[in-house]
ZAMI-25039 format. One line per field, with one value per residue: residue number from 0; residue in three letters; chain; x, y, z of N, C-alpha, C in turn. Coordinates in pm, whole numbers, plus 50000, padded with zeros to 5 digits. Example, Ala and Ser with C-alpha at 12.3 -4.5 7.8 and 13.67 -1.06 7.14 Angstrom:
residues 2
n	(0,1)
res	(ala,ser)
chain	(A,A)
n_u	(51319,51285)
n_v	(49431,49775)
n_w	(50780,50708)
ca_u	(51230,51367)
ca_v	(49550,49894)
ca_w	(50780,50714)
c_u	(51320,51290)
c_v	(49670,50003)
c_w	(50780,50787)
END
This chain:
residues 243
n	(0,1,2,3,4,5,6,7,8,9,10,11,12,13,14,15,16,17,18,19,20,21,22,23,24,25,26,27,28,29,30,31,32,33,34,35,36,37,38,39,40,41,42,43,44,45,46,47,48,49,50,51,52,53,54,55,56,57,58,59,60,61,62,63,64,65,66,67,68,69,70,71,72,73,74,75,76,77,78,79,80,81,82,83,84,85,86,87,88,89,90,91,92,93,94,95,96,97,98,99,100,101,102,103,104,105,106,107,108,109,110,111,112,113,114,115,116,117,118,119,120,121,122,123,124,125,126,127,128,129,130,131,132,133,134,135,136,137,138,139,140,141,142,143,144,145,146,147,148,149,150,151,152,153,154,155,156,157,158,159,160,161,162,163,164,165,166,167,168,169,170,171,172,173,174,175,176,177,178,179,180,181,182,183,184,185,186,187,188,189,190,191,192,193,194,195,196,197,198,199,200,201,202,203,204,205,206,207,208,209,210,211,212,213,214,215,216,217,218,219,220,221,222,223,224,225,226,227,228,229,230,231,232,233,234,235,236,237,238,239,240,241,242)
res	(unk,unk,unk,unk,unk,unk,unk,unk,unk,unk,unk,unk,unk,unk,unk,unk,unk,unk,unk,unk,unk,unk,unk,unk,unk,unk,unk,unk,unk,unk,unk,unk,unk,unk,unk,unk,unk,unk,unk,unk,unk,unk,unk,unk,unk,unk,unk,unk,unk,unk,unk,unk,unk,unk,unk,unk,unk,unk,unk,unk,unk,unk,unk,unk,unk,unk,unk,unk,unk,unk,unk,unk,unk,unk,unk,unk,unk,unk,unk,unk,unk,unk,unk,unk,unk,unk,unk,unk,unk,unk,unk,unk,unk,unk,unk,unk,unk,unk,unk,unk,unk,unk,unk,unk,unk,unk,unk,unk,unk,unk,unk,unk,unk,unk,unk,unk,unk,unk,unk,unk,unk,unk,unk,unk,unk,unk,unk,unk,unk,unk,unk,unk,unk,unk,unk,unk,unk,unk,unk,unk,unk,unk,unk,unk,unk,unk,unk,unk,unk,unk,unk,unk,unk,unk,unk,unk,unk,unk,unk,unk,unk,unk,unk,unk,unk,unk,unk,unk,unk,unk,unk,unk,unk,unk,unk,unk,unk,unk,unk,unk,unk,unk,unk,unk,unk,unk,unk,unk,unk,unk,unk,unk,unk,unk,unk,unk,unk,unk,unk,unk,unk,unk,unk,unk,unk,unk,unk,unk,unk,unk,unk,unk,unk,unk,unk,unk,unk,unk,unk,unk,unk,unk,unk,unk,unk,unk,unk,unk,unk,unk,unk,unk,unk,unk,unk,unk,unk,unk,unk,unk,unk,unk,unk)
chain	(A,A,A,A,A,A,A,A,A,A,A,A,A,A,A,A,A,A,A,A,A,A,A,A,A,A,A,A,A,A,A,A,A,A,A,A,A,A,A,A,A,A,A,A,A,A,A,A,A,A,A,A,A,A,A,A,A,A,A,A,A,A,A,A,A,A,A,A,A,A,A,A,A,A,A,A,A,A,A,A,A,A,A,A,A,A,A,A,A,A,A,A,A,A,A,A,A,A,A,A,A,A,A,A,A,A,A,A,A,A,A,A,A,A,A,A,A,A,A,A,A,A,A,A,A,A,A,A,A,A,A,A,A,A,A,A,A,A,A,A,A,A,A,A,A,A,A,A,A,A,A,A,A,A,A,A,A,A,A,A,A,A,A,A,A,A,A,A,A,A,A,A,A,A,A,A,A,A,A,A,A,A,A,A,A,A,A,A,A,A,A,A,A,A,A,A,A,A,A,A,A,A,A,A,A,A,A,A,A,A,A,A,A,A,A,A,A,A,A,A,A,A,A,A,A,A,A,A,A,A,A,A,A,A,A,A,A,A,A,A,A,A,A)
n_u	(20447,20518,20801,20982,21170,21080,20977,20832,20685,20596,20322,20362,20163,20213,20414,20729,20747,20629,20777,21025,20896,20857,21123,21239,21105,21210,21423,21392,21219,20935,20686,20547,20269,20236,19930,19749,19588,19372,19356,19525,19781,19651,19680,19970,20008,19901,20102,20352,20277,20181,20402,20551,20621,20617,20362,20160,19870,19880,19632,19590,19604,19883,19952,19812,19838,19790,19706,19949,20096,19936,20013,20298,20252,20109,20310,20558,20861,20999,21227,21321,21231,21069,21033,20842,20598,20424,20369,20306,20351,20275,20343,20318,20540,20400,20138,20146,19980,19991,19876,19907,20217,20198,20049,20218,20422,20298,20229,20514,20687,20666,20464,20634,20860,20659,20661,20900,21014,20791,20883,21166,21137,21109,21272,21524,21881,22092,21848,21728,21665,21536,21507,21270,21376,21454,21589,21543,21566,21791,21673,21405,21229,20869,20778,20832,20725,20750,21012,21119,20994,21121,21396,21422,21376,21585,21808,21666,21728,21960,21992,21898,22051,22261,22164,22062,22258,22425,22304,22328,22158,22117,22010,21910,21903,21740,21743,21550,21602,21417,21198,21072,20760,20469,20243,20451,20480,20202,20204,20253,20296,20703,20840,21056,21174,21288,21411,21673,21780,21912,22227,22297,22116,21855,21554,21498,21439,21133,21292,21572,21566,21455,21681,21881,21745,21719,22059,22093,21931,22067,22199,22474,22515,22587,22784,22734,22569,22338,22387,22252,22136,22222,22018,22002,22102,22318,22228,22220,22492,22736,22589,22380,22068,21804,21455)
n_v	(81196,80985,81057,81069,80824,80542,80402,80091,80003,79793,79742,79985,80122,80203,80202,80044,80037,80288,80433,80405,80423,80732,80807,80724,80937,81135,81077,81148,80976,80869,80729,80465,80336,80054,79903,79639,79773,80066,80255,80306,80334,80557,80743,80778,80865,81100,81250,81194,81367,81635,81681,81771,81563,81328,81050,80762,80561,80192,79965,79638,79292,79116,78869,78740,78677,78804,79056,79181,79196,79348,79580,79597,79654,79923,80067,80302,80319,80155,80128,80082,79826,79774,79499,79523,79436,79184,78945,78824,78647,78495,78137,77858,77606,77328,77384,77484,77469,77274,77461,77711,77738,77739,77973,78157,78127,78186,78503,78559,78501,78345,78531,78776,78643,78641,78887,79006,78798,78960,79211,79210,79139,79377,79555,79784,79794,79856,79822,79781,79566,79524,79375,79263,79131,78946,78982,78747,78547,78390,78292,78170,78174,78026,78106,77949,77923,78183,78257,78084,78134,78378,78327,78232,78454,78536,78329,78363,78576,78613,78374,78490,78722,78662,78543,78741,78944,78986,79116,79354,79446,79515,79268,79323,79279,79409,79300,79359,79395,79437,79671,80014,80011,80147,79941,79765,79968,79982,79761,79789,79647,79451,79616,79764,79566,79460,79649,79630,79440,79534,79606,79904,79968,80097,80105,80039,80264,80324,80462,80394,80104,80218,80426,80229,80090,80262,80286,80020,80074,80290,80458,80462,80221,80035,79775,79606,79329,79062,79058,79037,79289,79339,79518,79578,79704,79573,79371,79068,79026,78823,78639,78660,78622,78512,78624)
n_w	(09498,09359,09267,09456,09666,09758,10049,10253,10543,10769,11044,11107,11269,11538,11830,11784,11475,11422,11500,11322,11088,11124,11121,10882,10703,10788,10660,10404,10258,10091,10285,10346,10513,10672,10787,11024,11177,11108,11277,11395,11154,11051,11237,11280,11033,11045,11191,11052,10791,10926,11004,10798,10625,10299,10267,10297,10388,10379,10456,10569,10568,10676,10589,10378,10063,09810,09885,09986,09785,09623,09747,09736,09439,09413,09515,09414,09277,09480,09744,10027,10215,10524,10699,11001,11111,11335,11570,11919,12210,12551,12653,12859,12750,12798,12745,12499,12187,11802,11659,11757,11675,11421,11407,11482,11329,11086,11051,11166,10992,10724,10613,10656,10503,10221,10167,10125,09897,09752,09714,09646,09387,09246,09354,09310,09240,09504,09671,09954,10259,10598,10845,11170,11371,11671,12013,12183,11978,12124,12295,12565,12823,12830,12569,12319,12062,11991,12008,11854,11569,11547,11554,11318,11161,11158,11040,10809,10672,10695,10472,10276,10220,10044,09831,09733,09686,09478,09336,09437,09653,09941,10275,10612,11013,11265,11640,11858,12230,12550,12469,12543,12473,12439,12483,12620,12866,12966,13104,13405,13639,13688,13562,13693,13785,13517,13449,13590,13503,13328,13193,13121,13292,13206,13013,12682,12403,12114,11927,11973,11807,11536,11498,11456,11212,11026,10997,10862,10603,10517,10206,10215,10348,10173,10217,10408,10468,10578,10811,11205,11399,11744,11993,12269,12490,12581,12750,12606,12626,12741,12749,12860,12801,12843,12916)
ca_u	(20509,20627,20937,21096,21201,20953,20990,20696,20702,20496,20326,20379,20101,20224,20519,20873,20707,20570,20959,21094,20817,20934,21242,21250,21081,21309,21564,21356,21146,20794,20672,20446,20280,20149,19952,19605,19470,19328,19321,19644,19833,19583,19731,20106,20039,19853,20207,20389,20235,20236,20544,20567,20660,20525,20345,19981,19846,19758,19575,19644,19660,20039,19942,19752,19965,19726,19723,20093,20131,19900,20028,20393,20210,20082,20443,20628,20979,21018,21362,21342,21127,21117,20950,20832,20482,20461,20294,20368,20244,20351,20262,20362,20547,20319,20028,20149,19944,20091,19819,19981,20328,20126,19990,20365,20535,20247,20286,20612,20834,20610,20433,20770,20894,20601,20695,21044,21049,20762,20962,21293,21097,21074,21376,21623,22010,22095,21777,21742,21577,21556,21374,21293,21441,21454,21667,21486,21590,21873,21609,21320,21114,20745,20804,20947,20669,20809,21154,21119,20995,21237,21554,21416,21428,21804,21834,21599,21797,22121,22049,21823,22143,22347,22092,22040,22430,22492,22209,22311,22060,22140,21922,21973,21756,21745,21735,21525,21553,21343,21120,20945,20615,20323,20200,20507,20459,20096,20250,20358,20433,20806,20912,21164,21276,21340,21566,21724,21845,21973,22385,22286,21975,21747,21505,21549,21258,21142,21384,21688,21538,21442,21829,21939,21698,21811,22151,22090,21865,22136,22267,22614,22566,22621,22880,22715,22451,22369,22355,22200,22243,22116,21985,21952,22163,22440,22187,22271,22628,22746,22488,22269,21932,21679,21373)
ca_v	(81082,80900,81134,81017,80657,80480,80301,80057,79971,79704,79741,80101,80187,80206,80166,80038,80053,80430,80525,80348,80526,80853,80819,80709,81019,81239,81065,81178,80861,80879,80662,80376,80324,79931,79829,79607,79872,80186,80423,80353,80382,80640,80839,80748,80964,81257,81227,81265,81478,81765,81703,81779,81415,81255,80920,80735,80431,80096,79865,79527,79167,79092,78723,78761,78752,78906,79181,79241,79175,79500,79673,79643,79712,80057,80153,80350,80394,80130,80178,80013,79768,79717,79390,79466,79362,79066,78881,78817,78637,78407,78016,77742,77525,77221,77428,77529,77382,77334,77607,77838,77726,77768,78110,78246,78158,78240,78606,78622,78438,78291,78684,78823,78603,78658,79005,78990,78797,79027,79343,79144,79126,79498,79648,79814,79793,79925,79850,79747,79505,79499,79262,79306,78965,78973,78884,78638,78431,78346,78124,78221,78042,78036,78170,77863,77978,78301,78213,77960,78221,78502,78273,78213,78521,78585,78299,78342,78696,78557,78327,78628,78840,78577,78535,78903,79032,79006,79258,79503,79515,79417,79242,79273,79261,79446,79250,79456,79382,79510,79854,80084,80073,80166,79770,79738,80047,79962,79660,79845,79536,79382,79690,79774,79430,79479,79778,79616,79346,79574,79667,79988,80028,80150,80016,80085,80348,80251,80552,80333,80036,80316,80467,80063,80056,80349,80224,79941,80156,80416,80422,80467,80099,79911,79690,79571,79295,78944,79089,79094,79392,79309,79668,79568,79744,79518,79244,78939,79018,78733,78521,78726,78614,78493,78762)
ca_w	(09565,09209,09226,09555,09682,09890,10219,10303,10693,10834,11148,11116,11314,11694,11861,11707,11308,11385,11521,11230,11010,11132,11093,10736,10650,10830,10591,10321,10189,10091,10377,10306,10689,10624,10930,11022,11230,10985,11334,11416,11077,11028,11367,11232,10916,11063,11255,10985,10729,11022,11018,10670,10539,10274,10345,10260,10511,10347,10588,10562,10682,10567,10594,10284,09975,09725,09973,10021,09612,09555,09831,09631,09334,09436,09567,09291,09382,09610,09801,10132,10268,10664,10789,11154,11166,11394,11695,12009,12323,12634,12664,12896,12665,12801,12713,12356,12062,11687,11597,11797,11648,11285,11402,11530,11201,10918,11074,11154,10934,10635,10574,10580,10351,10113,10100,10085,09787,09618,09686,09568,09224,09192,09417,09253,09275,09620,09775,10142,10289,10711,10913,11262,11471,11857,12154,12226,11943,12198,12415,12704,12874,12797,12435,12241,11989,11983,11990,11714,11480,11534,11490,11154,11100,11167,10985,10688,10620,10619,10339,10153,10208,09978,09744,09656,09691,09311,09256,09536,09743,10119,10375,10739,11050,11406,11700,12011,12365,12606,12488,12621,12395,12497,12551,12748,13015,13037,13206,13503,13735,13671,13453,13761,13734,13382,13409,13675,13430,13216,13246,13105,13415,13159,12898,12499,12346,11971,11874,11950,11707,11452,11453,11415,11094,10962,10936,10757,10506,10463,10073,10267,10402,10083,10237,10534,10513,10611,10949,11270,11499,11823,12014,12355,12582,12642,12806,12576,12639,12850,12770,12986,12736,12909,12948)
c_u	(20590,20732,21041,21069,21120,20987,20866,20755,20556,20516,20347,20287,20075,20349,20631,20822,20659,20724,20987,20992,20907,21084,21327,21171,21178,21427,21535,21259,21034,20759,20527,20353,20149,20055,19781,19496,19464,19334,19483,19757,19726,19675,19889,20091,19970,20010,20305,20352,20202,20320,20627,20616,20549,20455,20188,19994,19806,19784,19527,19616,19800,20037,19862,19840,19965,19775,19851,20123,20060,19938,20189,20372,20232,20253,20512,20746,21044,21189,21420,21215,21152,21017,20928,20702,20548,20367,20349,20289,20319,20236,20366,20394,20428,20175,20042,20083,20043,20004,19860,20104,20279,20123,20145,20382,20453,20270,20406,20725,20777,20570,20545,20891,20829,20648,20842,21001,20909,20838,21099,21248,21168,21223,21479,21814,22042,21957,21807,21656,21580,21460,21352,21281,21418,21585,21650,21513,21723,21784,21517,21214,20965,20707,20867,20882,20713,20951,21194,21118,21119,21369,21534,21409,21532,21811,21788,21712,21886,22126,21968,21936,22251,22251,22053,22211,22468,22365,22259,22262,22103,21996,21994,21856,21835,21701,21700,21559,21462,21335,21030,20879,20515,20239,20278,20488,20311,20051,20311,20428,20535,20897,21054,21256,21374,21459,21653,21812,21944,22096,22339,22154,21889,21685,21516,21383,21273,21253,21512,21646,21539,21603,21865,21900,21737,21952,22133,22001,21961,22190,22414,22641,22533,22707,22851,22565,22455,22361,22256,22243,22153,22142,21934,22035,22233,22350,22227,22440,22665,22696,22402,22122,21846,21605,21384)
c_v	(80998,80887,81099,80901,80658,80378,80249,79974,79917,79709,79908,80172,80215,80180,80149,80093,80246,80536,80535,80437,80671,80891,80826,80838,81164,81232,81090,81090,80895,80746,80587,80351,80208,79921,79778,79731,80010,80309,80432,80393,80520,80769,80878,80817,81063,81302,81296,81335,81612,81828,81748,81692,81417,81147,80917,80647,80334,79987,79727,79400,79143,78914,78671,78827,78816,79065,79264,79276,79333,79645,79692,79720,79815,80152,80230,80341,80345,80101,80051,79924,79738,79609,79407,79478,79226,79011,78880,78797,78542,78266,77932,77686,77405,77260,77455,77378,77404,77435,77709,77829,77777,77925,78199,78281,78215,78431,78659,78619,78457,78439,78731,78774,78597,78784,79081,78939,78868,79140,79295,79177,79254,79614,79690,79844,79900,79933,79799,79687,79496,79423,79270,79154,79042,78920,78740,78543,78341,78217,78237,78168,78144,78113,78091,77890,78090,78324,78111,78084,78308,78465,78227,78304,78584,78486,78293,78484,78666,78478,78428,78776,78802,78571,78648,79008,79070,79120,79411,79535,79412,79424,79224,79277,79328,79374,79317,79337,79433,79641,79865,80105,80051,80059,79808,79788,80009,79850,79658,79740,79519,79497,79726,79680,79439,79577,79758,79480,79392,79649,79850,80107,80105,80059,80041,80138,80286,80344,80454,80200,80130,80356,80329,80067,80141,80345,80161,79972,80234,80355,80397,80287,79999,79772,79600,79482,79108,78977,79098,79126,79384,79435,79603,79619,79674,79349,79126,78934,78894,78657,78557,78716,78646,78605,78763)
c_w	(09468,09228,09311,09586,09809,09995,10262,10478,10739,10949,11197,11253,11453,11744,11802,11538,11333,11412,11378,11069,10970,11061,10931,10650,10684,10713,10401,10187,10193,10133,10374,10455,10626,10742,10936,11078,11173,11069,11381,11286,11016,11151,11330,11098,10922,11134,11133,10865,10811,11018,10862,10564,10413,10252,10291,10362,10389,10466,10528,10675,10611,10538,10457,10154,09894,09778,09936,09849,09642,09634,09765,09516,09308,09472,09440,09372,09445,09606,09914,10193,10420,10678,10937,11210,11217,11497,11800,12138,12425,12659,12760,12796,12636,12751,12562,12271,11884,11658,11636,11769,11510,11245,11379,11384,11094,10935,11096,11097,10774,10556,10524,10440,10243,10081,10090,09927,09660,09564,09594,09388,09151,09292,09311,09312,09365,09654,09878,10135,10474,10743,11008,11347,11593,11931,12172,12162,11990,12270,12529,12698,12877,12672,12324,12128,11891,11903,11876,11575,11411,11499,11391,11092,11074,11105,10809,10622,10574,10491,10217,10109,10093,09856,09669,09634,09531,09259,09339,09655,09903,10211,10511,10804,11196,11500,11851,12078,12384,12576,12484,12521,12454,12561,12615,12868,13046,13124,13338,13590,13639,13601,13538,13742,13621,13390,13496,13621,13343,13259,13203,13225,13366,13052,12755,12459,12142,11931,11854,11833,11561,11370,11393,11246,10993,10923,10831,10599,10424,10265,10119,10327,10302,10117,10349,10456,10518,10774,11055,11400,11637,11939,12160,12536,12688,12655,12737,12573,12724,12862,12837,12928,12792,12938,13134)
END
């Protein structure tokens, strides 16, 4: 594993992070698969080592900076880092507490920015950095929690993309809509709804996030960063946000 460049992916272990996994091994990275739960990044590297990748699991809180520190540590190599561990839940505004404003950001902003700037330490000229933002940081109701977070992270990138340019290394961040992961379909009410919002009349699988991240990974996309690419099949076109 020494010998080739390493990709650590948070959250790896289900859904968008196990695409985005994949995928980064397809592109030939020895595939870090970060994630809290040990059966699911455990499942995500019987996945790919089948597949003939090669990849280890470390299991993690990312909120924990020791943690994330030795979990750089251990990386040899490191290449690309994806940020798309995260949270995610729905509140009446009037019902939201600051602990649940506390909770949003130490996972989804505060984490990521601990391990942004450990990898920064140790990246090397032309690494990558992606982040995984949302739609949502447009605005939707019963998510100001949510929505608070995630537009810090389209904005935390942009100034991490300025701040790292003179070394090389670009930061950008993918912006899902609505996809189909496994939580989502086991939500069967409204899912019609959903694809019934969408100009394209379908929903986005982690694959389409995955391809997105893969861009911004590529060595070919030196020139591109500061960006975010928002993957949602047209819907915020028009202003069309709102979930």
């Amino acid at each position: 594993m020494s010998t080739m460049q390493s990709a650590i992916v948070t959250g790896a272990g289900s859904g968008i992070g196990r695409a985005i996994a994949r995928r980064l091994a397809e592109e030939g990275h020895a595939v870090v698969v970060a994630d809290r739960s040990a059966e699911g990044a455990g499942e995500t590297l019987r996945l790919l080592t089948e597949a003939g990748h090669t990849a280890r699991t470390e299991v993690l809180d990312i909120t924990d900076p020791a943690a994330t520190q030795a979990l750089i540590d251990r990386t040899p190599n490191l290449r690309v880092l994806v940020n798309n561990a995260g949270i995610f839940d729905t509140c009446d505004f009037d019902a939201l507490t600051a602990g649940d404003f506390r909770r949003m950001y130490e996972v989804n902003l505060v984490a990521m920015f601990t391990l942004c700037q450990q990898a920064a330490r140790v990246l090397p000229e032309g690494g990558r950095i992606v982040n995984l933002a949302s739609r949502a940081a447009f605005g939707a109701r019963n998510y100001a929690h949510y929505v608070a977070s995630k537009a810090g992270v389209a904005g935390f990138t942009k100034a991490l993309a300025l701040e790292l340019a003179e070394r090389q290394i670009t930061v950008n961040a993918v912006a899902p809509g609505v996809i189909a992961t496994d939580m989502l379909l086991e939500r069967a009410e409204g899912l019609d709804g959903l694809r019934a919002q969408q100009p394209t009349g379908k929903l986005g699988c982690p694959e389409d996030i995955a391809h997105a991240v893969a861009f911004f990974a590529d060595p070919r996309a030196a020139f591109v960063t500061g960006q975010v690419l928002i993957v949602d099949g047209g819907r915020s076109v028009g202003g069309t946000a709102a979930f």
